[in-house]
C-alpha angles and dihedrals in degrees: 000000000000118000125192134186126216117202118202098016113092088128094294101309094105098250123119139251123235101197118185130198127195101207089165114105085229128069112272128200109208107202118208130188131178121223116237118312091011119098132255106234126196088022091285101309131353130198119278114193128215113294098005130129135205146191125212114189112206131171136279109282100012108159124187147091148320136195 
């Protein structure tokens, strides 16, 4: 799986874009998890079939994980 971060981008609210691609032959789960005081987007993770890509928008400044 390949994950990328655009800065700047979040549809013009100056937030960011988190886009994942599972690049596997197999289903992934990406799990996510915001640091304190940031929020915890998808649930916490979410399925990502093989060969599927999603993007995630979150706000200016969102720090956390991904994995």
């Amino acid at each position: 799986m390949r994950d990328e971060v655009a800065g700047g981008g979040g549809g013009g609210n100056g937030g960011i874009q988190l886009i994942m691609v599972n690049n596997c032959g197999e289903s992934v789960w990406p799990g996510l998890l915001g640091t304190a005081g940031h929020p915890t987007t998808q649930s916490g993770g979410f399925h990502l079939g093989a060969g599927e890509e999603a993007t995630l928008e979150e706000t200016a400044g969102w720090s956390g994980r991904v994995w």
